[in-house]
Every structure is written in structure tokens, then in C-alpha cells.
C-alpha positions as CSV (number, residue, x, y, z in Angstrom):
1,X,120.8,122.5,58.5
2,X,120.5,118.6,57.9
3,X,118.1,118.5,60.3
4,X,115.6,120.8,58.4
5,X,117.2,119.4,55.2
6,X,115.7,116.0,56.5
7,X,112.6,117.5,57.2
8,X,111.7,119.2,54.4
9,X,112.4,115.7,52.4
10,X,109.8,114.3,54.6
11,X,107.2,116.8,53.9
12,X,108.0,116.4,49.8
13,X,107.5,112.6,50.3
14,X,104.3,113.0,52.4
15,X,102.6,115.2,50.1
16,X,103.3,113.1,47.0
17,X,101.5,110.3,48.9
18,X,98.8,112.2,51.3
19,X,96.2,110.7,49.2
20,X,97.2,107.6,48.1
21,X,95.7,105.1,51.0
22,X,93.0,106.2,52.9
23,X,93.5,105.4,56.4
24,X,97.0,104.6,56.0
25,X,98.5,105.5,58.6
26,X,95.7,103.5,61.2
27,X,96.3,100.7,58.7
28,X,100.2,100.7,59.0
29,X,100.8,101.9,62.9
30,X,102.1,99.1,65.1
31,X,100.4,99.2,68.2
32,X,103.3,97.6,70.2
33,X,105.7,100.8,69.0
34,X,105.8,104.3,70.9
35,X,104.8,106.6,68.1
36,X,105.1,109.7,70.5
37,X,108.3,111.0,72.1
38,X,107.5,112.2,75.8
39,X,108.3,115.2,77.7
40,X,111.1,113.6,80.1
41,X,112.4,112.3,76.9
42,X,113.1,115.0,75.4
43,X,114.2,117.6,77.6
44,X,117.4,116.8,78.7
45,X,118.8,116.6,74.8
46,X,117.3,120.1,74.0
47,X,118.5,121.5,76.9
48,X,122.3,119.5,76.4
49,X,122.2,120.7,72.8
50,X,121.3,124.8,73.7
51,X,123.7,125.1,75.9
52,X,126.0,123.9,73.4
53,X,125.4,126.5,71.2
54,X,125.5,129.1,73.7
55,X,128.2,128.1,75.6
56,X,130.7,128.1,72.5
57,X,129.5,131.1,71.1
58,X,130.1,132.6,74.3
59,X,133.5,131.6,74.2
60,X,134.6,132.5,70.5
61,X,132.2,135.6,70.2
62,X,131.2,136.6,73.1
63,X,133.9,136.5,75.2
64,X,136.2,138.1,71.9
65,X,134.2,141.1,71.4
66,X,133.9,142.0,75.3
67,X,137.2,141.9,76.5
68,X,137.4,138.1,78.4
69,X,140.7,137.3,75.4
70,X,141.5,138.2,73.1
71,X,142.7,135.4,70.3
72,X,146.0,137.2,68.4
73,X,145.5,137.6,64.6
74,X,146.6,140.5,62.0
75,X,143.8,138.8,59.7
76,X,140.3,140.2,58.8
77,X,137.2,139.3,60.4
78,X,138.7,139.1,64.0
79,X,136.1,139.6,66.5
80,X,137.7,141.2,68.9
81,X,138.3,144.7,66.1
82,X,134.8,144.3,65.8
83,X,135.1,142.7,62.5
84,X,133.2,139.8,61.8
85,X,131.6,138.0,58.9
86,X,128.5,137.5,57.8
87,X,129.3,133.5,58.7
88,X,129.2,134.4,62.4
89,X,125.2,134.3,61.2
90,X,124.7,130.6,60.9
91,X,125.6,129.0,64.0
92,X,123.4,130.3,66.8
93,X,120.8,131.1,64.6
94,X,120.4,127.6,62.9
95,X,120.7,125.8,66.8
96,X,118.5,127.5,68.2
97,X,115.5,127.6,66.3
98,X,116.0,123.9,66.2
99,X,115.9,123.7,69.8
100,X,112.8,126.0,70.0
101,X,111.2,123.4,67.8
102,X,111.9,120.6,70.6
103,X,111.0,122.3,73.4
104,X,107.6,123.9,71.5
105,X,107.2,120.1,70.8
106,X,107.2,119.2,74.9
107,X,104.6,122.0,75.1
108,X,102.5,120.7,72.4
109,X,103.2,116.8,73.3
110,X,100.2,114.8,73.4
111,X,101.2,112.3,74.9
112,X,101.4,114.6,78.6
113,X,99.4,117.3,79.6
114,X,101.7,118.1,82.5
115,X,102.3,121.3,83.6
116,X,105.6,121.7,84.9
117,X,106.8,119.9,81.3
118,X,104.7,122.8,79.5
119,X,105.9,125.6,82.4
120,X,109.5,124.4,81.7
121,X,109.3,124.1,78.0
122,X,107.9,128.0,77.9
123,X,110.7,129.8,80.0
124,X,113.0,127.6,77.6
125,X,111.7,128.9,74.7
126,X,111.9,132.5,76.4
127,X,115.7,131.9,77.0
128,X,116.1,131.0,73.4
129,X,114.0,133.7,71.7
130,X,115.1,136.3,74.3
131,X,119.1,135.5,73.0
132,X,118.1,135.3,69.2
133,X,115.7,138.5,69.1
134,X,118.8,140.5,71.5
135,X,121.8,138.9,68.6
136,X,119.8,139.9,65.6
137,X,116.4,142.1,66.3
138,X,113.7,141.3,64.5
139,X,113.1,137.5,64.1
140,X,110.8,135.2,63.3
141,X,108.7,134.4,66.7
142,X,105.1,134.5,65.9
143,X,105.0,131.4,63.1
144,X,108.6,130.3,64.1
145,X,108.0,126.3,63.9
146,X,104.3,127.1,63.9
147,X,102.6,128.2,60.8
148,X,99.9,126.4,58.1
149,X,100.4,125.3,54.5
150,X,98.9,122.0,52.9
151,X,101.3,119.7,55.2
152,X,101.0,121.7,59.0
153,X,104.0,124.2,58.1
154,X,105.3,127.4,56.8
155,X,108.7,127.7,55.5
156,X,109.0,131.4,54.9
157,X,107.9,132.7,59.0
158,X,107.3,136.6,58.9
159,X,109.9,138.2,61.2
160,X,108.4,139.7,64.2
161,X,109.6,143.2,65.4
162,X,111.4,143.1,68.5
163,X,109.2,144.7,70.4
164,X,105.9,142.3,69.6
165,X,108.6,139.8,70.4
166,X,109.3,141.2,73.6
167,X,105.7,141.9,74.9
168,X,105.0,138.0,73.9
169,X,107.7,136.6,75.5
170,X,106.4,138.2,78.6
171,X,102.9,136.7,77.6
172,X,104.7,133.4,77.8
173,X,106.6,133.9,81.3
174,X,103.4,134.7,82.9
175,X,101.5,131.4,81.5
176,X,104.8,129.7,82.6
177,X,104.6,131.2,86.2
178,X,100.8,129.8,86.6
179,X,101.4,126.4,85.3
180,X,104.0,126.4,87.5
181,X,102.2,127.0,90.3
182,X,100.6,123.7,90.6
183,X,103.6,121.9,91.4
184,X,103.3,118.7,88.8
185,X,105.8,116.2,89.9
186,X,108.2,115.7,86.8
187,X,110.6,112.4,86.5
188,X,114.0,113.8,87.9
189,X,116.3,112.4,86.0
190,X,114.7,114.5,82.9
191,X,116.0,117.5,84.8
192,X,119.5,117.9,84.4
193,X,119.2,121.9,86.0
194,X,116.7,121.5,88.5
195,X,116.8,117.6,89.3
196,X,112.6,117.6,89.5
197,X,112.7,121.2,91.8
198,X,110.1,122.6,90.0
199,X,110.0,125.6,92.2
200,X,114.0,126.1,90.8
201,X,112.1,126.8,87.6
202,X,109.5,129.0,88.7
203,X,112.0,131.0,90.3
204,X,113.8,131.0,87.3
205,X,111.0,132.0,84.9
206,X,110.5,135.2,87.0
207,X,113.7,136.0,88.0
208,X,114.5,135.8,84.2
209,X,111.2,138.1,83.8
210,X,113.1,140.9,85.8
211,X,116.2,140.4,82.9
212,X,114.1,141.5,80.3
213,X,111.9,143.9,81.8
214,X,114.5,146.0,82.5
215,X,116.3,145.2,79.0
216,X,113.3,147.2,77.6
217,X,112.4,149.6,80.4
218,X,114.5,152.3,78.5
219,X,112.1,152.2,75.3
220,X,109.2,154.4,76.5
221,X,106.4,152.9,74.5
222,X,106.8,150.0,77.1
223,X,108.3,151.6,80.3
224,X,105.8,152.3,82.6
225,X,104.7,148.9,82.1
226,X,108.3,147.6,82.7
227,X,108.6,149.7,85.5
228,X,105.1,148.7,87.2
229,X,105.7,144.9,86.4
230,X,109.6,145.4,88.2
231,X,107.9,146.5,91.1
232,X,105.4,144.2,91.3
233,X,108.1,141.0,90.7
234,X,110.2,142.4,93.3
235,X,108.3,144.2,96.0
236,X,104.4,144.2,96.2
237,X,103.5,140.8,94.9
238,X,106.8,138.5,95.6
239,X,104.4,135.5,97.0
240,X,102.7,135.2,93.0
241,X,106.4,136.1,91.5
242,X,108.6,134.0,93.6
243,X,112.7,134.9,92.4
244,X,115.6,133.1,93.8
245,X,117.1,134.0,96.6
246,X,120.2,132.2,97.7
247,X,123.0,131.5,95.9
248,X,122.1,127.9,94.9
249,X,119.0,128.7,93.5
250,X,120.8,129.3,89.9
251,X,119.8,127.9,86.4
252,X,122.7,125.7,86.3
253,X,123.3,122.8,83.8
254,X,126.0,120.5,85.7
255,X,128.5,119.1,83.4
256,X,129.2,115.6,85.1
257,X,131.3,114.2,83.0
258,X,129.5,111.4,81.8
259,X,127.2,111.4,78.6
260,X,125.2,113.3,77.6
261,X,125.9,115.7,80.7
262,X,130.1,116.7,79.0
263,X,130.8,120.1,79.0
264,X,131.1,121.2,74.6
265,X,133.9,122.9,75.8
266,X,135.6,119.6,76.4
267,X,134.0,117.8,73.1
268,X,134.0,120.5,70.7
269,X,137.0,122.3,71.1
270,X,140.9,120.6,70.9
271,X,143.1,121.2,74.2
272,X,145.4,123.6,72.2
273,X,142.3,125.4,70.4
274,X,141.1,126.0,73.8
275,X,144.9,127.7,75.7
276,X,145.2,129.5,72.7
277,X,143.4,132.7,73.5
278,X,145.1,134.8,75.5
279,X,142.8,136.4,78.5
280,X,142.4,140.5,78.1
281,X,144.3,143.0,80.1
282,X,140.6,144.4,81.1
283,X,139.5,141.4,82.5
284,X,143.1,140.0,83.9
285,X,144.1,143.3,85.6
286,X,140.5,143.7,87.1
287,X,141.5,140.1,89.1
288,X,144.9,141.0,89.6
289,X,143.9,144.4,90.8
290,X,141.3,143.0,93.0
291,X,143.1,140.5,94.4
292,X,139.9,138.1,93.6
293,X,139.5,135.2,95.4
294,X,138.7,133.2,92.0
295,X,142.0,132.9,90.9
296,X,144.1,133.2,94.3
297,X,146.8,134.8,93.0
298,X,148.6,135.0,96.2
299,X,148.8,131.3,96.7
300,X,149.1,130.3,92.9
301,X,151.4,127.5,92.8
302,X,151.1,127.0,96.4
303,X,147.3,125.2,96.3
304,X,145.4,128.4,95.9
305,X,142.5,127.5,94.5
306,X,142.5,129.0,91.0
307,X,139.0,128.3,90.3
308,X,138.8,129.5,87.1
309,X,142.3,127.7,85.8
310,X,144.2,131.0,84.5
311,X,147.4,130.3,83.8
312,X,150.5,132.9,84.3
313,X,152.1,134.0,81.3
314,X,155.9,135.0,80.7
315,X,155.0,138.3,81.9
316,X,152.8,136.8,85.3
317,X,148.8,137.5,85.3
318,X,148.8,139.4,82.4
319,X,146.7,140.0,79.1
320,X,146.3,141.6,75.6
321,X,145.2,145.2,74.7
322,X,141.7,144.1,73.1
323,X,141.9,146.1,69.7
324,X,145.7,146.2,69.0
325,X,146.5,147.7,65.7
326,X,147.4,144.8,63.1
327,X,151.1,144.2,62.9
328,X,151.9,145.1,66.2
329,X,153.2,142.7,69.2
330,X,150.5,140.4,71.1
331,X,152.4,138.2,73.0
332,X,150.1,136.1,74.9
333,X,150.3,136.2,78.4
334,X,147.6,134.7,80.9
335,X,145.2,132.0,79.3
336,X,142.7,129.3,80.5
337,X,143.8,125.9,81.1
338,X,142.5,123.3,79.2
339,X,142.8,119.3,80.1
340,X,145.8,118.5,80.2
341,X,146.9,121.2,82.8
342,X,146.0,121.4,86.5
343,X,142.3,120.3,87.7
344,X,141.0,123.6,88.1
345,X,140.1,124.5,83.9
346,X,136.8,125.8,82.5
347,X,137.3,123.0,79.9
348,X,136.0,120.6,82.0
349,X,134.6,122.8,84.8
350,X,130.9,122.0,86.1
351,X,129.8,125.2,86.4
352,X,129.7,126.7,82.7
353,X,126.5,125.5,81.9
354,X,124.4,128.8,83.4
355,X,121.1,130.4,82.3
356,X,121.4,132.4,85.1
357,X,122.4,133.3,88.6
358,X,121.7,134.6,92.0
359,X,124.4,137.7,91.4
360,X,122.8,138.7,88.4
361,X,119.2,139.5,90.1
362,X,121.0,141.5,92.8
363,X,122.7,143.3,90.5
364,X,119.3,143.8,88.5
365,X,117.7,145.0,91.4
366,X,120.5,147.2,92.8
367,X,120.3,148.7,88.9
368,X,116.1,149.2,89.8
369,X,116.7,150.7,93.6
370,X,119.2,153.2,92.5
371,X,117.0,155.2,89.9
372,X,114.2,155.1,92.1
373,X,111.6,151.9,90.7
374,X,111.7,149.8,94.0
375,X,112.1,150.5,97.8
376,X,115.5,149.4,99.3
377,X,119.4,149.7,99.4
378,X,121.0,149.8,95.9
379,X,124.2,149.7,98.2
380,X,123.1,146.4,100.0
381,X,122.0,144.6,96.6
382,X,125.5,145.5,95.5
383,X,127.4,144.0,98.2
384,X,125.2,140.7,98.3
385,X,125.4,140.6,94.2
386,X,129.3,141.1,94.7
387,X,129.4,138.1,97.4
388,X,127.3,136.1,95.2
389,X,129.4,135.9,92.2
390,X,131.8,134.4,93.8
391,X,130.4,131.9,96.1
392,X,128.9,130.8,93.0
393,X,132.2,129.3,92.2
394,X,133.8,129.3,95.6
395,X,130.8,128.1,98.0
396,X,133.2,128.0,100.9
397,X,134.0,131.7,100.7
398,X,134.6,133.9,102.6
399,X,137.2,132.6,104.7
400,X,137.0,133.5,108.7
401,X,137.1,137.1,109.6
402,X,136.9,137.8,105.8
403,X,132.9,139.5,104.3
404,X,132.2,141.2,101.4
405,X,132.1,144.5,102.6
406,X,135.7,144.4,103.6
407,X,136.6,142.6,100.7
408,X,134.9,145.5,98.4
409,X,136.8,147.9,100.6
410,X,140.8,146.3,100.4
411,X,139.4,146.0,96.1
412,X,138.7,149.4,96.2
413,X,135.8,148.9,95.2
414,X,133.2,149.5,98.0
415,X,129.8,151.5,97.5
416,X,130.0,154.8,97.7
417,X,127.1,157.1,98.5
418,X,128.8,160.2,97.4
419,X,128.9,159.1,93.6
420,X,127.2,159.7,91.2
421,X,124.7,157.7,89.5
422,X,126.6,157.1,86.4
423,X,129.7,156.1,89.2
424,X,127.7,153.6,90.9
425,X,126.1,151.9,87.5
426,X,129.9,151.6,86.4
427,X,130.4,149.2,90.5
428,X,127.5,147.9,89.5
429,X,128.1,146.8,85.9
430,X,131.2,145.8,86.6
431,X,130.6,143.2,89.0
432,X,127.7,142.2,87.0
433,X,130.2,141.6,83.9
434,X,132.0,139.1,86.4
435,X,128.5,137.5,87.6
436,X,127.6,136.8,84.1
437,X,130.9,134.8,82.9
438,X,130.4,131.8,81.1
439,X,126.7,133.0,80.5
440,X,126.1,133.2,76.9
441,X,125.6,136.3,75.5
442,X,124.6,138.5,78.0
443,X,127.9,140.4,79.3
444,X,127.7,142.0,75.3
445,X,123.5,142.4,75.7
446,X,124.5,144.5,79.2
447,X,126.8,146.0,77.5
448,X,124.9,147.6,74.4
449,X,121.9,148.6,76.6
450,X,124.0,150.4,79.8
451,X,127.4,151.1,78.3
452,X,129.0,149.6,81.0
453,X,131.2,148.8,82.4
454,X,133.7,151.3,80.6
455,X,135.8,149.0,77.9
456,X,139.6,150.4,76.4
457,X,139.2,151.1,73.1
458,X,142.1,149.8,71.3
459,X,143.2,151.7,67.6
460,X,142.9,148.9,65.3
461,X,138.9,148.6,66.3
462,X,136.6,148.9,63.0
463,X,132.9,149.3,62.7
464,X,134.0,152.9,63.7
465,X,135.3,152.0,67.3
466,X,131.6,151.4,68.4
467,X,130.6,147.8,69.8
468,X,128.6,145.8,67.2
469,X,125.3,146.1,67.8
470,X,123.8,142.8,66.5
471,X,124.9,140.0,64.5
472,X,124.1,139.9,60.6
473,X,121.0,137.4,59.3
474,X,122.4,134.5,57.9
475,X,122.9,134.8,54.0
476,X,120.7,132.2,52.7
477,X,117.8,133.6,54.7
478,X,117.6,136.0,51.9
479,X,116.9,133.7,49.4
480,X,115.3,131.4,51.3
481,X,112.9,134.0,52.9
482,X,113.3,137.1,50.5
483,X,109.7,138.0,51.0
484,X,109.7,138.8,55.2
485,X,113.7,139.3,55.2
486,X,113.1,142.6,52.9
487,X,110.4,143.6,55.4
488,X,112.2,143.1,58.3
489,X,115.3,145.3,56.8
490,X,113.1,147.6,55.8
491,X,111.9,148.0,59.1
492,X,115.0,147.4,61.6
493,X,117.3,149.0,59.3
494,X,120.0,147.5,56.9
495,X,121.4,144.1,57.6
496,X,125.0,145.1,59.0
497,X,126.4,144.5,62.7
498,X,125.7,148.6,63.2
499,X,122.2,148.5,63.4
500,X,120.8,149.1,66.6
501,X,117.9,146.9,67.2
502,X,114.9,148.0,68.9
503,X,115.7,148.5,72.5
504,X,119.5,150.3,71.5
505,X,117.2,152.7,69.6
506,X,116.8,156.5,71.7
């Protein structure tokens, strides 16, 4: 908000002045002074600074409302009873759109005409509208940072409908994929995901491609084209559409440690803020259940390896009931570490800064192979999705004379051909809500498109016991847009978290 506060001071004083000194600006410029920020200048703080944002959200909203912990509370407004203010609104909203502005600023930078920078900048700006227009609906995409008045700006953008957002967000994944193409060396140290690998991002740009088009292949104005444009990505034109295809290929912003590349969990959220949360019996027993080689429960204490730092409670590896009724007991039980506690803690971890992930294609395309849209084995997409989630975090696994297959099998949790379709979208979803931790929003996106996998519903949930289906506009929005925010009601529906937006809609 300072930031646009800041900017719209700017604008006021430029217009008072805009025609006071011709040729003022030729007249005043020092030509010994950079008066245009470059491309490798300005990436690695956009991308630093959105997954900030993302990565905190998903750990206060996200990770509340779908079962990861659950934070204890008898107040209003707790997430996790589906109960949250209109506040929520601000954060995500507010950051992101910022961000959009830097990285529509390396696509428009004059100062390079380079076309990995532009390739990047437009699967970036995809990421970012894709989690906005899936929080709230209908958003601002066509004049957002964009749009003419007397200075080069508009300050009330008309909000898009999702679906127009959708259908040019694929317009901008396919310009991505061809600038990408030519291969334009980039300075790696701008690169904090890729490190200069530019084919890491084209495989990312498609790979996300397949995310959305099956987000939207349920709405049938748009699902034969989803469907056609799934096959083609995946099966008859995978030379044009490279994906990734091993484990290491994923959209990962390392967290090193060392400025500007440390982890928000670390600098934004206290040690005792960040143990406070107790973990969910949903995803806790799943683990325990499981036997999961992530958190080792076997060897705790004995240098298992833990990898994602739960810590036992009084009652062992045990969580919450999501939902309790207010007024009843919550002890907590297991929770994450946080710094001062054993090495092994997502506070500091690497590894939380993900756009996205090997597991989470498989899983996408065991999702297409099993109702029929490409050729191949749902059942072997499911096993190598399963295998990849967690050598994503434990590259060394499987041990000797250990796979996947028999791991599946001693979980109880192995493909069956038997099932039923609705059976084998619950394995599927399931694994895919563990392949998508620590991945901003999506485990609740999944969630309100397949309604999987299958949540408890605890008795003190509100909104009617149904998952929220978006996020509220901010408040000031209303009066600082009332023109396109009364459209946009008008045509989504009214502003509260049960709205479905577009792609919810039968």
C-alpha cells in the first residue's frame, strides 16, 4: 500500500508540472546515471518478494483451512472453522499485484529485448494471476498495471471474468513457450530458480499450462479445448511442449540462507509464532499411518531423518480434530520445529520456496489418463507421482531393496484396478495434497475443484460446513473502485467467501 501510495504522489506531482519546461526531462537527465532498471536486476527481488507472500499465506491460510494445523482458538474468525474476515483480503491481493507490476515491467523493459527475460517475466505473471483470479474470481487482468489516462495509467482497472482471465493466461503461456524457444542466454546469478537453465522455465511454463487446463476442463464452454490442448502438451506434440520430467526439474526457489535468498518463514514469523500451530490429525495420522519416509518415525530420536521437523507431542505423532467445537479441549500435540530445535525445520528449510513440482504433473496426468483424455497407465503416473513427492525432499530415497510400489503396498495404499473412479481420484488426490505442501495455495484450489481428497468435518465448522470458496475483495476496493467492483459482484455473485467462482460453478 505505500508502494502505490508513493506512486500515486508521483503522478499528482508530475501532472502539476507536465507542462511547465519543455524538454525537461532531456534538459535535467544525467547521462553518467542508469535511468533504466534491467531485467537481471529486477527479477530476483520480484521473485524473493512473491514467494513471500505466497509462502506465508500458505502457512496461516492455507495450510489452516485444509487440514496441515490447526492453530487452537475459541475466538471468531479462525480459519480453520472456515471463519475468516474480510482482512484476510489485503495481503495477497495488495503483494501480488505489486509484483505483477515488476515483472510486466521486465517484459516491457527497454533497456533488453531478450527473450528468455520476457519468456520468464510471462509464466511469472501467469503464476501470479492464475493464484489471485483462483483466491477471488474475477480480477482485474486486462488493464491491471496497464491502462491510459492523462499520465500512462488507470486507477480504477475493470475486473475481468475469470474465464477471459483464463483463456488469456493461456494466450500468455503459449507466447512464453515461443520466446522461450530461442534459448537467450540470461545472467545466472538473476536466476535464483533456474540458475540461467532456461529450458527449467520452459518446462515450467508448460508444465504449469497442464495445471490450469485441467483447473478449467470441467467448465464446458472451454473443455474440449482443454481437453485437445492436454493431449497435445502431453502426448502428440511433447517436442513443441517440453514438461519436466525428472524430479529435479521443479520450480524451486532455494532459500540459502544468505540475503536476499532467507526463507520469510525465518524473517517474518517469531520462533514461538512458528511451533505454535499444532499439525492436524488428517495430515499427522496420514504419516503415521503410512509410515512415510519424511518424518521417519521409526528412527525419530535415533537420527531418522525427519525431513520435515515434526515434533512429537505429549500424546506421540499426534494432531487436532480440524473444526473442534469452541470450548472444547485442543491440546496440541505434533507441531513443526522452528530454529531453535533440531536442524531438520521448515523454518529454515531450502525447499519451501516451490511454484511447482515433478509429483504434481504425474499426478495431473494420472488425473487425465484415468477419465480417458490421454493414452497411458493412470496406475504408473500414480506410482512415479507417489515416488516423486518424496524424493523431492529425500533425493537419496528409496533405500536398497526398498521402491515405490512396495512402499504403496506396506501404506496400503497401492493402485487398485478394481476401484472405482471416484476410489482412485481419492489415491490420487491424496498423494497430490502431500506433493503440493509448502506450495501456496493450491492444496485448497485442488481441493474446491475435485473434492478430494475426503477432509473430516469437524462440528464447530461455519460457512455451513462447506470449504470457503474464495477469499473476500479487500474492503477499500469498494470505494476505491466502486464503479468495476459493483460489476464484477454483479456478475460473480455477492462478495462473501461462499461464492463459487467460475470454474466451482456446475
Amino acid at each position: 500500500m505505500k508502494k502505490i501510495f508513493y506512486y500515486n504522489i508521483i503522478l499528482l506531482v508530475l501532472a502539476s508540472s507536465i507542462s511547465c519546461t519543455k524538454d525537461f526531462d532531456k534538459i535535467n537527465t544525467n547521462p553518467n546515471n542508469v535511468t533504466q532498471v534491467t531485467p537481471d536486476q529486477l527479477l530476483p527481488s520480484a521473485l524473493v518478494n512473491a514467494f513471500t507472500y505466497n509462502l506465508l499465506r500458505n502457512r496461516n491460510f492455507n495450510n489452516e483451512l485444509m487440514q496441515v494445523t490447526v492453530s487452537p482458538s475459541d475466538a471468531d474468525g479462525t480459519v480453520f472453522r472456515y471463519d475468516f474476515r474480510s482482512t484476510w483480503a489485503d495481503y495477497l491481493w495488495n503483494g501480488l499485484f505489486v509484483e505483477l507490476n515488476n515483472f510486466k515491467d521486465i517484459y516491457n523493459n527497454k533497456a533488453s529485448n531478450n527473450k528468455s527475460y520476457k519468456g520468464i517475466s510471462l509464466i511469472c505473471q501467469v503464476w501470479l494471476f492464475s493464484i489471485l483470479t483462483d483466491t477471488y474470481g474475477d480480477i482485474p487482468f486486462s488493464q491491471a498495471s496497464s491502462a491510459k489516462n492523462e499520465l500512462g495509467h488507470i486507477m480504477e482497472p475493470v475486473f475481468d471474468r475469470q474465464k477471459d482471465v483464463y483463456l488469456g493466461m493461456f494466450k500468455l503461456l503459449e507466447e512464453a513457450n515461443t520466446l522461450l524457444a530461442a534459448n537467450e542466454p540470461i545472467i545466472v546469478k538473476s536466476d535464483p530458480v533456474y540458475n540461467g537453465n532456461i529450458s527449467g522455465w520452459r518446462k515450467l511454463g508448460n508444465s504449469m499450462y497442464l495445471r490450469l487446463l485441467l483447473r478449467v476442463s470441467g467448465k464446458s464452454e472451454v473443455a474440449d479445448q482443454c481437453k485437445a490442448k492436454i493431449k497435445e502438451i502431453a502426448e502428440t506434440n511433447p517436442g513443441n511442449y517440453p514438461t519436466f520430467i525428472s524430479v529435479q526439474d521443479a520450480a524451486v526457489l532455494m532459500w540459502t540462507g544468505t540475503a536476499p535468498y532467507i526463507s520469510p518463514l525465518s524473517i517474518n514469523v517469531r520462533e514461538q509464532d512458528f511451533r505454535m500451530p499444532g499439525l492436524a490429525t488428517f495430515f499427522i495420522r496420514n504419516l503415521t499411518d503410512w509410515n512415510d519416509p519424511r518424518i521417519d518415525i521409526n528412527n525419530y530420536g535415533k537420527g531418522g531423518v525427519n525431513r520435515w521437523g515434526i515434533a512429537q507431542g505429549p500424546g506421540g505423532f499426534a494432531g487436532i480434530n480440524s473444526g473442534y467445537n469452541p470450548g472444547e479441549p485442543a491440546n496440541r500435540q505434533s507441531y513443526f520445529y522452528s530454529n531453535t530445535t533440531p536442524a531438520n525445520n521448515l523454518q529454515t528449510d531450502p525447499m519451501t520456496g516451490q511454484i511447482m513440482n515433478y509429483a504434481e504433473l504425474n499426478f495431473i496426468l494420472a488425473e487425465a489418463a484415468l477419465i480417458g483424455w490421454i493414452s497411458g497407465s493412470a496406475e504408473n503416473y500414480y506410482n512415479k507421482g507417489a515416488e516423486a513427492s518424496i524424493k523431492l525432499w529425500l533425493p537419496d530415497w528409496p533405500k536398497l531393496g526398498e521402491n515405490i510400489v512396495t512402499w504403496l503396498t506396506n501404506a496400503d495404499i497401492q493402485w487398485f484396478n478394481s476401484y472405482a473412479v471416484y476410489e482412485k481420484m481419492e489415491l490420487i488426490h491424496k498423494q497430490k495434497y502431500y506433493a503440493l505442501f509448502c506450495n501456496d495455495l493450491q492444496q485448497w484450489f485442488e481441493y474446491r475443484r475435485t473434492g478430494h481428497p475426503v477432509l473430516p468435518k469437524g462440528p464447530g465448522l461455519r460457512n455451513g460446513g462447506v470449504m470457503p470458496a474464495r477469499m473476500t475483495y479487500p474492503i477499500y476496493v469498494q470505494s476505491t473502485n466502486p464503479t468495476n467492483y459493483k460489476q464484477a459482484v454483479q456478475a460473480q455473485g455477492n462478495d462473501v467467501i461462499s461464492t463459487q467462482v467460475w470454474w466451482q460453478k456446475p
